[in-house]
C-alpha positions as CSV (number, residue, x, y, z in Angstrom):
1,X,-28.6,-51.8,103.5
2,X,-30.1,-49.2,100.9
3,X,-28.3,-47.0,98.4
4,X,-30.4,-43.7,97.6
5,X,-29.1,-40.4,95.5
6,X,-30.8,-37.2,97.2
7,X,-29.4,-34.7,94.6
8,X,-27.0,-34.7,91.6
9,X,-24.4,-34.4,93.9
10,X,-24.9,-36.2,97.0
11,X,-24.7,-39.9,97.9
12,X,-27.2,-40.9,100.6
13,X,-26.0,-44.1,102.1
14,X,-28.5,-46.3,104.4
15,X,-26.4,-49.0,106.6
16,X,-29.2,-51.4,107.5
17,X,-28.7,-53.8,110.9
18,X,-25.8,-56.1,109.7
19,X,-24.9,-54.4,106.9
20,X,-21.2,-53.7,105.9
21,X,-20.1,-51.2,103.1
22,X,-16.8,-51.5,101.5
23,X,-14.4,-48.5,101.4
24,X,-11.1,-49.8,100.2
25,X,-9.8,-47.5,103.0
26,X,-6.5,-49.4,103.4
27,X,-5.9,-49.1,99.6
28,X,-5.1,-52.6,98.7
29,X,-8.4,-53.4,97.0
30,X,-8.1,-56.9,99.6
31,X,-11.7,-58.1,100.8
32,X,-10.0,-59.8,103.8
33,X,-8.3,-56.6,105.2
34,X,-10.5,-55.1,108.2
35,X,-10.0,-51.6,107.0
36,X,-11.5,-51.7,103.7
37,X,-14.8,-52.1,105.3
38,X,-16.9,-50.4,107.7
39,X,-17.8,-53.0,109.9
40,X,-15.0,-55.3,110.0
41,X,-14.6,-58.4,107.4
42,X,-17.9,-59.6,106.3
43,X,-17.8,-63.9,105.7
44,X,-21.3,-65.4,106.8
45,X,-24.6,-66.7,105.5
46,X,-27.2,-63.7,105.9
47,X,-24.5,-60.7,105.4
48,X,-25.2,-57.6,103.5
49,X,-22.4,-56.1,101.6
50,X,-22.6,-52.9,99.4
51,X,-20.8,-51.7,97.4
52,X,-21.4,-48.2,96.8
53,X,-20.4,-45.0,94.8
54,X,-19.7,-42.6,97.4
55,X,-16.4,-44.9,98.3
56,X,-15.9,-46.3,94.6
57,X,-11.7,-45.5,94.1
58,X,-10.4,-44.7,90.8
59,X,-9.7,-47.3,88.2
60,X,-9.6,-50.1,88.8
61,X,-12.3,-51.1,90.9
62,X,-11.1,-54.5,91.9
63,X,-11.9,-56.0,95.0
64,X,-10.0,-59.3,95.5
65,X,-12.0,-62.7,97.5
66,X,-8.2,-63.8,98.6
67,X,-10.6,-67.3,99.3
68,X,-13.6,-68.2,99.9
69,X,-16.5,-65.5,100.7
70,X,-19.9,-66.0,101.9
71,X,-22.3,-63.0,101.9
72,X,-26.6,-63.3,102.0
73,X,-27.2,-60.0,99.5
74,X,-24.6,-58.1,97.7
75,X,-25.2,-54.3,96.2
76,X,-23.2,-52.6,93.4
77,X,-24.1,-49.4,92.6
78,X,-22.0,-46.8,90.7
79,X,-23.9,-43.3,88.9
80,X,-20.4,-42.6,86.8
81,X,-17.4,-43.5,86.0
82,X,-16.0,-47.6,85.9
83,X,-17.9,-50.2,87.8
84,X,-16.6,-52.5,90.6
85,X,-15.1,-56.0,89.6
86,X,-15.5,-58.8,92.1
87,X,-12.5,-61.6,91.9
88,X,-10.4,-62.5,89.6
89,X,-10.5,-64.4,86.5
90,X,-9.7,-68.5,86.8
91,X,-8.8,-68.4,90.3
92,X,-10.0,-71.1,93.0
93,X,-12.0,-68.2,95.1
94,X,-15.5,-68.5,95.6
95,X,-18.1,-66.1,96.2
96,X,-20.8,-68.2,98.4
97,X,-24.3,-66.6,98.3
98,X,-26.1,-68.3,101.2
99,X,-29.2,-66.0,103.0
100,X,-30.0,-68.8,105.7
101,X,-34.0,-69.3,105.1
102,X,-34.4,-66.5,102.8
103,X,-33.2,-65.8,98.7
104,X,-30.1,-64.6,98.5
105,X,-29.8,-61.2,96.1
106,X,-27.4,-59.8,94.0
107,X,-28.6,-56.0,93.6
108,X,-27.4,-53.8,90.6
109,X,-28.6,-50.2,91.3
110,X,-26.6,-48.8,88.4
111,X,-22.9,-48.8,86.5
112,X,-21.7,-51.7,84.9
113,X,-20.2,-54.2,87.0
114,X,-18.5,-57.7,86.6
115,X,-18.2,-60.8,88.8
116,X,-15.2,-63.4,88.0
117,X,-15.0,-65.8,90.6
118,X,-16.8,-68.6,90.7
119,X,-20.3,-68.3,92.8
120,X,-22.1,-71.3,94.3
121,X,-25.4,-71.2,95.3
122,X,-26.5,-72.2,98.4
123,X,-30.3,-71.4,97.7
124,X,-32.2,-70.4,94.7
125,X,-31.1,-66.8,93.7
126,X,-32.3,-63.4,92.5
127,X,-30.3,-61.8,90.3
128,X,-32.1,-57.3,90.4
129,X,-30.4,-54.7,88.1
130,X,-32.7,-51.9,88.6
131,X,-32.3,-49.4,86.1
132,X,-32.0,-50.8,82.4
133,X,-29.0,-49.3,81.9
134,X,-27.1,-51.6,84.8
135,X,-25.1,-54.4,83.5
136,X,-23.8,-57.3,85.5
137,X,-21.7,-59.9,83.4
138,X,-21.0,-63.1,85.6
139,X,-17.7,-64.4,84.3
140,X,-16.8,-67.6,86.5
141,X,-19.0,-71.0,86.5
142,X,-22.0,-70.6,89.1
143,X,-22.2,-73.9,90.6
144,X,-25.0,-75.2,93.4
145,X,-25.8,-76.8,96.9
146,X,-28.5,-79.4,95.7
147,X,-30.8,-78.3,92.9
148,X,-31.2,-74.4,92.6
149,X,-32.4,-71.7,90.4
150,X,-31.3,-68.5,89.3
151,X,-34.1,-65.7,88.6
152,X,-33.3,-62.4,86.2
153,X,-35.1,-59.5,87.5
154,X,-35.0,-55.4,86.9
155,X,-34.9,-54.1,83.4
156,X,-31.5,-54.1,83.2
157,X,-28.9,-56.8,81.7
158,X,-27.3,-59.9,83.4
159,X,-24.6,-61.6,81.1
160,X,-23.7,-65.1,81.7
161,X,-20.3,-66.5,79.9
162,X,-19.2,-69.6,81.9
163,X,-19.6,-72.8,82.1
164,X,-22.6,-73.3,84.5
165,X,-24.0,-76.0,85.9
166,X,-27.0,-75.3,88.5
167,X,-29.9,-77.6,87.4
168,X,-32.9,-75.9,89.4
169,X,-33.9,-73.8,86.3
170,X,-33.3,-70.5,84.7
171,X,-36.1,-67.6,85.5
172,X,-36.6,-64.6,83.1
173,X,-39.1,-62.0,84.6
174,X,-37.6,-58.9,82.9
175,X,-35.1,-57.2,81.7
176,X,-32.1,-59.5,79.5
177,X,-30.3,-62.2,80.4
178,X,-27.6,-62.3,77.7
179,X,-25.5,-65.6,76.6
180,X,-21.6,-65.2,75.7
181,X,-18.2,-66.8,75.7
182,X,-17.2,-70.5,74.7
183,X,-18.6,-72.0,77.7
184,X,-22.5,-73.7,78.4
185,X,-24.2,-70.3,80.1
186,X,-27.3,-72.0,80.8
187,X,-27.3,-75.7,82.4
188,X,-28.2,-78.6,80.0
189,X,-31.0,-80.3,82.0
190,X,-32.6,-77.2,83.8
191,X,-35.6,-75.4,82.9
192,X,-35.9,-72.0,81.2
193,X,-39.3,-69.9,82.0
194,X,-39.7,-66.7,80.4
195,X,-41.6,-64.7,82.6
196,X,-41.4,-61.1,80.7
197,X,-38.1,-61.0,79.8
198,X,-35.6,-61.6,77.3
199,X,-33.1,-64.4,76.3
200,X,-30.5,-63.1,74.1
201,X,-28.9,-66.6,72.6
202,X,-26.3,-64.2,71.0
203,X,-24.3,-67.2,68.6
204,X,-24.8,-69.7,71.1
205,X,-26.4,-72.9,70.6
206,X,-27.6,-74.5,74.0
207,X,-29.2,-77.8,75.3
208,X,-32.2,-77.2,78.2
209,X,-34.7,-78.7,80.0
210,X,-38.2,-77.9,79.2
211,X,-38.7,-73.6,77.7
212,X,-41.8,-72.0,79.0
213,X,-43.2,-69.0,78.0
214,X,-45.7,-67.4,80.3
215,X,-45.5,-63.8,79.7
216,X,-44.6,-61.8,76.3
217,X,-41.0,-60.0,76.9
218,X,-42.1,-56.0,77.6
219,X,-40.6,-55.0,74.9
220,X,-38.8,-56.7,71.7
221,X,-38.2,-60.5,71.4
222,X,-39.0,-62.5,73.9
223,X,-36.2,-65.4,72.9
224,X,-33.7,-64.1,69.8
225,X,-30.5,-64.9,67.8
226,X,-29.1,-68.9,68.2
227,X,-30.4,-72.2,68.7
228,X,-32.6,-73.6,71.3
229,X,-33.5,-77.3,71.9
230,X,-35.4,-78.1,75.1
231,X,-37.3,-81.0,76.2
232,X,-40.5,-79.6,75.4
233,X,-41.6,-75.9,74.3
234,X,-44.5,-74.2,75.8
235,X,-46.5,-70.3,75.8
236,X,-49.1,-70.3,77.7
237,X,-49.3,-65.9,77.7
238,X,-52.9,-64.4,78.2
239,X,-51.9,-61.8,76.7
240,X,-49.4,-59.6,74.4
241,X,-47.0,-61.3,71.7
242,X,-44.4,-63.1,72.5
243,X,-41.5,-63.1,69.3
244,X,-39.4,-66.2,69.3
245,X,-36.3,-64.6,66.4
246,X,-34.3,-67.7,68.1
247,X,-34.7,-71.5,66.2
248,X,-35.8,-74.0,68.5
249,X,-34.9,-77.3,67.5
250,X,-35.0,-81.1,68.7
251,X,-36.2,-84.7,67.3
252,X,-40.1,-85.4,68.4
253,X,-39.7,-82.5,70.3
254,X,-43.5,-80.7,70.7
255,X,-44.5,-76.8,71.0
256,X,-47.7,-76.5,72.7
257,X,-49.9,-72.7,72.4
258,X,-52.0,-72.1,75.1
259,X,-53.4,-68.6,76.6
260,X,-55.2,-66.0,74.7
261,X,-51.7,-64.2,73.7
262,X,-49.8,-64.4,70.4
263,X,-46.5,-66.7,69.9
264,X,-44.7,-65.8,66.9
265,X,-41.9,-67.5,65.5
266,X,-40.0,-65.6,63.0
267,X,-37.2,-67.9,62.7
268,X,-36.0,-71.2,60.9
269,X,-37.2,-73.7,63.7
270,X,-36.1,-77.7,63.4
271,X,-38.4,-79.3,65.9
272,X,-39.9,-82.5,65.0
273,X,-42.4,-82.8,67.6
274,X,-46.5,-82.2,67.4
275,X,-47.3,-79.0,67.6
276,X,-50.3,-77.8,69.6
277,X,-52.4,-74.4,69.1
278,X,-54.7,-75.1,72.3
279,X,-55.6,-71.3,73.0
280,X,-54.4,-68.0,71.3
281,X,-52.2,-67.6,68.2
282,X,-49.4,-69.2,67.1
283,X,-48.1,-67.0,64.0
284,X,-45.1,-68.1,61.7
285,X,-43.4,-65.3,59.5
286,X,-40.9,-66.1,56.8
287,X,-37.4,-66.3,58.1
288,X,-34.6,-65.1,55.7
289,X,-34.7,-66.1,52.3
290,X,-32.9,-69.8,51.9
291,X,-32.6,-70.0,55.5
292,X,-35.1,-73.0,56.0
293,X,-38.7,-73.1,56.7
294,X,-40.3,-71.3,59.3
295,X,-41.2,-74.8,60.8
296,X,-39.8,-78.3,60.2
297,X,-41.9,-81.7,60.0
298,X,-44.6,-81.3,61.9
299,X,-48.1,-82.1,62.8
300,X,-50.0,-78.7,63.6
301,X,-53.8,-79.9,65.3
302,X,-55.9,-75.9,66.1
303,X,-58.1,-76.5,68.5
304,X,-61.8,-74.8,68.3
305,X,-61.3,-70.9,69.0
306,X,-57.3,-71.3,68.5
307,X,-55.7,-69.2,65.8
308,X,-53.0,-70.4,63.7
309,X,-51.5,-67.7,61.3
310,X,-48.9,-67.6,58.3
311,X,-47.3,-64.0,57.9
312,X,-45.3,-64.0,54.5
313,X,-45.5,-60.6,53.6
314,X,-45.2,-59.8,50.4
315,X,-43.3,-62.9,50.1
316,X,-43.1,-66.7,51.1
317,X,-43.2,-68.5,53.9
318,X,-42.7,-72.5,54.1
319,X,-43.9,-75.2,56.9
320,X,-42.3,-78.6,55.8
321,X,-39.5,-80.3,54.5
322,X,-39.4,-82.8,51.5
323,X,-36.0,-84.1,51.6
324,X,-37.0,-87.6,52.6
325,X,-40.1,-88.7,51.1
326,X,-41.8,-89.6,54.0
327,X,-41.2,-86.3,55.3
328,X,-43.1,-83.0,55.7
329,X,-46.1,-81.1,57.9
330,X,-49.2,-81.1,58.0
331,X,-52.1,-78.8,59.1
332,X,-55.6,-80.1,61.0
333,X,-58.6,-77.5,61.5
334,X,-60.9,-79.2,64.1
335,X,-64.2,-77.5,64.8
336,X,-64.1,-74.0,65.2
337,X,-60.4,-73.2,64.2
338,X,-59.0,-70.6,62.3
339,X,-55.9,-70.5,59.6
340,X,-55.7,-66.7,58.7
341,X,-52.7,-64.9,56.3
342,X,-53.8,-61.6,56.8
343,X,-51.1,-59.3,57.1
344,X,-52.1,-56.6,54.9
345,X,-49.8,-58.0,52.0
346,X,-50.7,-60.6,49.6
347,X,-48.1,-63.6,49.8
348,X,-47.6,-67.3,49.2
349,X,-47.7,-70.5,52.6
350,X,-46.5,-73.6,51.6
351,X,-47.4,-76.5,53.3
352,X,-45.1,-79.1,52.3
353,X,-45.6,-82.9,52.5
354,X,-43.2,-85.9,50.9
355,X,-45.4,-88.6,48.8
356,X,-46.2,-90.8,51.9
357,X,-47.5,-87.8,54.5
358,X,-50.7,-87.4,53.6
359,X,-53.3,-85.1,53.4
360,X,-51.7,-81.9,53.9
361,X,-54.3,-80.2,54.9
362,X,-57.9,-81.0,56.8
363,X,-60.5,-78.4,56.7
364,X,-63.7,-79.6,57.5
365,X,-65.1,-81.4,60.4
366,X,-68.0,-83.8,60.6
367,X,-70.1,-81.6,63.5
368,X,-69.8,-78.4,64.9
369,X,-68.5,-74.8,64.0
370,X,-67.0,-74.5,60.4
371,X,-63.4,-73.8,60.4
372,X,-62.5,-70.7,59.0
373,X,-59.6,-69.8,56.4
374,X,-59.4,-65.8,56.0
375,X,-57.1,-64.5,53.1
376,X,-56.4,-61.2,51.9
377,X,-57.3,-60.4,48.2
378,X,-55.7,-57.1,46.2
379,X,-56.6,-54.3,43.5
380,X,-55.0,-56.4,40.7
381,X,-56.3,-59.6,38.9
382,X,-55.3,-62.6,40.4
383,X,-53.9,-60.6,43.5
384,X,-55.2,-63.0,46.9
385,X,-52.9,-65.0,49.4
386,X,-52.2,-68.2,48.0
387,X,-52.3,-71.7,50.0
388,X,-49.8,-73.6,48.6
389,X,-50.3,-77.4,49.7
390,X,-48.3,-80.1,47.9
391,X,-50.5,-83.5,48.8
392,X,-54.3,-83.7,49.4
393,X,-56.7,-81.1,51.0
394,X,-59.9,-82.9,52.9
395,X,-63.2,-80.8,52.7
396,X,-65.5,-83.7,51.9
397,X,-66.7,-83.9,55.3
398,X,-70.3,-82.6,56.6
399,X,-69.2,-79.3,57.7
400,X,-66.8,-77.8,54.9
401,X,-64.1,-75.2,55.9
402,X,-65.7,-71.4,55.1
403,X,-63.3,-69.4,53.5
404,X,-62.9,-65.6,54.4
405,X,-61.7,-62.8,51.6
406,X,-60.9,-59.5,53.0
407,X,-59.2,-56.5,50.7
408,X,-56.1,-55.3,51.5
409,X,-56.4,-51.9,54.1
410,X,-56.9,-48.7,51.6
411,X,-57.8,-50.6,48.4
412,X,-60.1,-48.6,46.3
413,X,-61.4,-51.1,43.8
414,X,-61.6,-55.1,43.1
415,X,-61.0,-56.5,39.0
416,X,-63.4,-58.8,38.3
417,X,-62.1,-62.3,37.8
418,X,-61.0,-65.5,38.9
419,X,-58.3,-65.9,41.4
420,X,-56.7,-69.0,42.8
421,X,-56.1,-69.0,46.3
422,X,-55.7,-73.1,46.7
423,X,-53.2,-75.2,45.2
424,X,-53.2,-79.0,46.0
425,X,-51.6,-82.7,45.1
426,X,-52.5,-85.3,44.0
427,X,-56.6,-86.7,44.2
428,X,-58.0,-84.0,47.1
429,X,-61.4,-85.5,48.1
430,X,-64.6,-83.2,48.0
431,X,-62.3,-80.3,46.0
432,X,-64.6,-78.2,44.1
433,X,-66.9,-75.4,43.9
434,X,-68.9,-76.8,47.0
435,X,-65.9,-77.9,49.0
436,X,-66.0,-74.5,50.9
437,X,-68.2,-72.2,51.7
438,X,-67.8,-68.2,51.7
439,X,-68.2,-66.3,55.0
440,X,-70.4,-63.4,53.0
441,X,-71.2,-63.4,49.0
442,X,-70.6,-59.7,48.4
443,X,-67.7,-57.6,49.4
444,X,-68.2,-54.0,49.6
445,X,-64.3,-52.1,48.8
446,X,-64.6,-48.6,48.9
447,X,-68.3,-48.2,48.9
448,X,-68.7,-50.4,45.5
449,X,-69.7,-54.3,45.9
450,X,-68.9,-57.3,44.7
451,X,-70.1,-60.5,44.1
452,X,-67.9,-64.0,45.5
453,X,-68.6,-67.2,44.3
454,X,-66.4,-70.5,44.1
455,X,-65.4,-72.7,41.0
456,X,-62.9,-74.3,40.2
457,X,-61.1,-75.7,37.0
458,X,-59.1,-78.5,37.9
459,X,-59.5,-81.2,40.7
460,X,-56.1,-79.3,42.2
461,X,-57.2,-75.7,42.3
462,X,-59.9,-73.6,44.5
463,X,-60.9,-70.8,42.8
464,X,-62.7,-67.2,43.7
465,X,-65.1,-65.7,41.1
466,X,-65.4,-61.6,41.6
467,X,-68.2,-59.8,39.3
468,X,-69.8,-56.2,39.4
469,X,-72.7,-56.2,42.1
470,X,-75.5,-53.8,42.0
471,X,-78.7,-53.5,44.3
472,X,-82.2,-53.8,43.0
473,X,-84.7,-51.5,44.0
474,X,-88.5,-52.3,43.5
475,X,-90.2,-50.4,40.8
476,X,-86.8,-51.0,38.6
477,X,-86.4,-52.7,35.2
478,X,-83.1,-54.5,35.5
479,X,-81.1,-54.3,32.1
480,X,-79.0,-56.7,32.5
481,X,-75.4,-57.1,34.1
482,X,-77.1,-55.9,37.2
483,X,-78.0,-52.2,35.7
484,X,-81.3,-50.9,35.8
485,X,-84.1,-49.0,34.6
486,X,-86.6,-47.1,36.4
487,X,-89.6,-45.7,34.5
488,X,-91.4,-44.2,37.1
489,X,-88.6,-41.4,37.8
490,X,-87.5,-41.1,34.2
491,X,-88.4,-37.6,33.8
492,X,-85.9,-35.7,30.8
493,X,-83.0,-38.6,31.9
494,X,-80.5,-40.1,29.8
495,X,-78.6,-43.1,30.1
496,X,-75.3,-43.1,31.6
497,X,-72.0,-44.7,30.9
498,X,-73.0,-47.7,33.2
499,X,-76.8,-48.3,31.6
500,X,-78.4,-46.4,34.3
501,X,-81.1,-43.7,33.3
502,X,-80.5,-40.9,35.2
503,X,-82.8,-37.9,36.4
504,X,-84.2,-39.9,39.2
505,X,-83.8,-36.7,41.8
506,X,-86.5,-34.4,42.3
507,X,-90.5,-35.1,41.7
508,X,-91.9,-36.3,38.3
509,X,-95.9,-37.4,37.6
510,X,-96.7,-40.5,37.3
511,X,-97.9,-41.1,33.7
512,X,-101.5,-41.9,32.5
513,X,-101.6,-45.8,31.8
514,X,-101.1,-45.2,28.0
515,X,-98.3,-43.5,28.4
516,X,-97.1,-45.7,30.9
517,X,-97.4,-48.6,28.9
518,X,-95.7,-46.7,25.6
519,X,-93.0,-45.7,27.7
520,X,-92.6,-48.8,29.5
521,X,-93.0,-50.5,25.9
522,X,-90.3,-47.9,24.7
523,X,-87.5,-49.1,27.5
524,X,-87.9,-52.4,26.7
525,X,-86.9,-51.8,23.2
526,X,-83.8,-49.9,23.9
527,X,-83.1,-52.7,26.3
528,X,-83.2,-54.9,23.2
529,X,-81.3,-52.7,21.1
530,X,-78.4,-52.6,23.6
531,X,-78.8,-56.1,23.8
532,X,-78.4,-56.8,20.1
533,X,-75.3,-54.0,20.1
534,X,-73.6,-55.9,22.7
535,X,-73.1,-52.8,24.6
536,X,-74.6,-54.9,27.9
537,X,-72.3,-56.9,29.5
């Protein structure tokens, strides 16, 4: 059975073998009257039943079980106007979906509908809304024959609000499969996979079985609003970026990144567990302010070509709690990882550790690739991400960590200074200007360079050293400060505002030796008058 509009204004109904479309022609909105439908009362495993808008009545659009109902694929479809509503609210009818050897399907082509009896499961179920306007809310408690699963598909919304208990696992493919109402929506030991979709917690706070990520929702957050804890949490996307807004929570519970895609976690997550960036990215951004931290106590371990990456904005964002004093995260770089907190704003991470979690953070391996720490650096002095760590930092392995400064998109110009970008705790071994290495020496910002190099002034700070950079050029006398002199093309110049002698273009003759030498002889002594003026930096 098909449903199909031809034109704005007529309703193409397709009645496939078996099918059965409800009319209501006897008027008394009863599904067990003979008359309401067009091929007698429909009751058995494998039945198709539509319900369709060329026969919708006005309001309402109840149809009533009067007992128990068994049907293989059900269709509601209305362009306009109010959508049908299956049972009734707290009564012992049941709405059996049981397709013999194949799924059974609830089908939402359009309109808003609402089922409140009770539906059992007979096999694991496909839950379509088509169009992303359709909205199916499921009032009554779906229930199960043995261990089944329910699947959301079609862009539109499915809202659960009853007290559910069907164990075979929730599936998410697309669309949003919304939470409401005082009961439990979503089983407490089945499985929730999120296979494009959304999960909208709304206030809830629910108890799973294991959440797995495997696709990035097609739009928005992937998971959002309430409180999560599962048995274990897992992405695994290749591709796109999955946005947990939801806080996932649970004692030695572990999150495991795999797949080249992004997982971001934006809000304040209480998970105790290990957490495992095997492949991709695993961004945290800074949840509201005094929420919490981003993450709880937890051991983060990125593997070699794994990303993880701390988004605070123009602001903070926290991993770690100190409340107990064994308490608190930690971060581990193994060869070839990457930390990175560009986000084109400079901001503050704080890796938190209490006095007996130590080091806070490892960034040097004994073989293999470097790990890399890339932070973003602005137009003012002192202007680069800070990491914040409160216990030790390890670099005094073979391989130090190479750190990697990149300005800010559209700056114009660097200050030269010193800026901190590392705090630490404590006594951090091998801390100091050789700890870390840079990724390049000069930085070029809008066509001027720069010259990086590392000191630092205290066995708790890592700091970055900016100065003017200029390029030699053979046949050039430099002045000092990196400015030069050129004699050879010196031809009616002057020296500039930044100790360069200008009236280098054009052609000039080469001097006779003698006057070579005197002029030569001449620039050296204006070089040492600037000198003994000070005007040379």
């Amino acid at each position: 059975m098909s449903l199909e509009n031809s034109n704005a204004t007529q309703q193409v109904v397709t009645i496939a073998e078996g099918g059965n479309l409800w009319t209501n022609g006897a008027g008394n909105h009863l599904w067990t009257t003979a008359g309401n439908w067009t091929d007698g009362v429909p009751s058995a495993a494998g039945v198709a039943v539509s319900f369709a808008q060329a026969f919708r009545s006005a309001t309402p659009n109840s149809v009533q079980l009067n007992g128990t109902k068994t049907v293989g694929q059900l269709l509601l479809n209305t362009n306009t106007g109010t959508g049908y509503s299956i049972g009734a609210v707290g009564n012992a009818d049941i709405l059996r979906l049981d397709n013999g050897a194949n799924t059974p399907r609830v089908s939402v082509a359009s309109g808003t509908h609402i089922i409140n009896s009770p539906v059992e499961m007979n096999n694991n179920t496909t839950v379509t809304l088509t169009s992303s306007a359709s909205v199916l809310t499921m009032v009554g408690n779906i229930t199960q024959v043995g261990t089944r699963s329910l699947t959301k598909a079609g862009a539109g919304t499915l809202t659960l609000s009853g007290t559910n208990s069907y164990t075979g696992g929730t599936n998410i493919d697309s669309g949003t499969l919304a939470l409401s109402g005082a009961g439990t929506p979503l089983a407490t030991a089945g499985a929730v996979n999120m296979g494009g979709g959304t999960l909208d917690l709304g206030t809830q706070t629910r108890t799973v079985g294991a959440v797995t990520i495997t696709a990035a929702a097609g739009s928005g957050d992937t998971i959002k609003n309430g409180n999560l804890t599962g048995t274990s949490y897992a992405a695994s996307n290749t591709a796109g970026n999955a946005i947990v807004s939801a806080s996932f929570n649970g004692t030695s519970i572990p999150l495991t990144k795999s797949g080249a895609g992004t997982l971001t976690l934006t809000g304040t997550n209480g998970y105790t567990g290990a957490t495992n960036v095997n492949g991709g990215t695993l961004a945290i951004s800074g949840p509201t302010l005094g929420a919490g931290p981003a993450l709880a106590n937890t051991v983060i371990t990125v593997a070699s070509g794994a990303t993880f990456a701390a988004y605070p904005g123009s602001g903070s964002v926290t991993v770690g709690k100190t409340a107990i004093p064994i308490q608190g995260a930690r971060l581990t770089l193994n060869a070839g990882a990457a930390f990175t907190m560009v986000d084109n704003a400079i901001g503050t991470f704080n890796l938190r550790q209490g006095g007996a979690f130590t080091p806070g953070l490892t960034a040097s391996v004994a073989s293999g690739t470097a790990p890399t720490l890339a932070l973003e650096i602005g137009g003012s002095l002192g202007a680069i991400d800070l990491l914040n760590v409160t216990q030790q930092v390890i670099t005094s392995n073979a391989i130090q960590g190479q750190i990697l400064i990149q300005p800010l998109t559209g700056l114009t110009s660097l200050v030269p200074g010193n800026y901190t970008f590392m705090t630490a705790g404590g006594t951090t071994p091998g801390l100091g200007p050789t700890a870390f290495t840079l990724g390049t020496i000069t930085l070029n910002v809008n066509g001027n360079n720069y010259n990086l190099s590392l000191a630092n002034s205290t066995t708790t700070q890592q700091i970055l050293t900016i100065t003017n950079a200029f390029a030699d050029e053979p046949g050039k006398l430099e002045m000092g400060g990196g400015e030069n002199f050129d004699p050879f093309f010196s031809t009616g110049g002057t020296v500039n505002g930044n100790g360069i002698f200008g009236g280098e273009s054009g052609s000039a003759v080469v001097p006779e030796p003698g006057t070579l030498g005197l002029l030569l002889a001449g620039s050296l002594g204006l070089l040492a008058s600037r000198r003994r003026r000070g005007a040379v930096a």
